[in-house]
N, C-alpha and C positions, 0 to 999 in steps of 0.2 A: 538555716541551711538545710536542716533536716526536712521541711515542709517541702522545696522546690527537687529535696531529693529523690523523697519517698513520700509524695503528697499522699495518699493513703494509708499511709499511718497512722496510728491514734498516739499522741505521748498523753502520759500521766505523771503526776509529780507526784512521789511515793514518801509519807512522812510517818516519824513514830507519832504513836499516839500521844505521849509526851507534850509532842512539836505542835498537834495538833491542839491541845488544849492549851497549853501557853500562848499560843498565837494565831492558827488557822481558823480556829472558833470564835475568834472577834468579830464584831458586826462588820468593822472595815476589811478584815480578812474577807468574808462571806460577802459581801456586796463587790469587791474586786475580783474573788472567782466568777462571780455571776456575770461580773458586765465583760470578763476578757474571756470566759468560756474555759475555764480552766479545768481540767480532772484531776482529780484529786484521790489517791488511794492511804486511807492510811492506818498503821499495822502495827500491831501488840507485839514488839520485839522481843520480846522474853516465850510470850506464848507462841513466836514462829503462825499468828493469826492476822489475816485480814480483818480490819472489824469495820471500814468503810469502803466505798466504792462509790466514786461519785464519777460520774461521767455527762458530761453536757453534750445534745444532740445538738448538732449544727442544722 
């Protein structure tokens, strides 16, 4: 919906770091953002820090 809304948009899927090591760091995670082009941000909830930024150029 958002795409045909506001096709120049960028979304990001914004996860703790947590999330990210339990699960987003798996090879199948990491090979599933790669083939669907996924952005990824994700952030040390306690430190209020980004500590990744992953963004795929189309």
């Amino acid at each position: 919906m958002l795409a045909k809304l506001e096709p120049d948009r960028t979304l990001f899927l914004a996860v703790s770091e947590e999330a990210y090591q339990d699960f987003f760091d798996s090879r199948f995670a990491q090979t599933v953002m790669r083939e669907t082009k996924m952005n990824l941000i994700v952030c040390a909830i306690e430190r209020e820090e980004v500590i990744l930024w992953n963004e795929h150029k189309n």
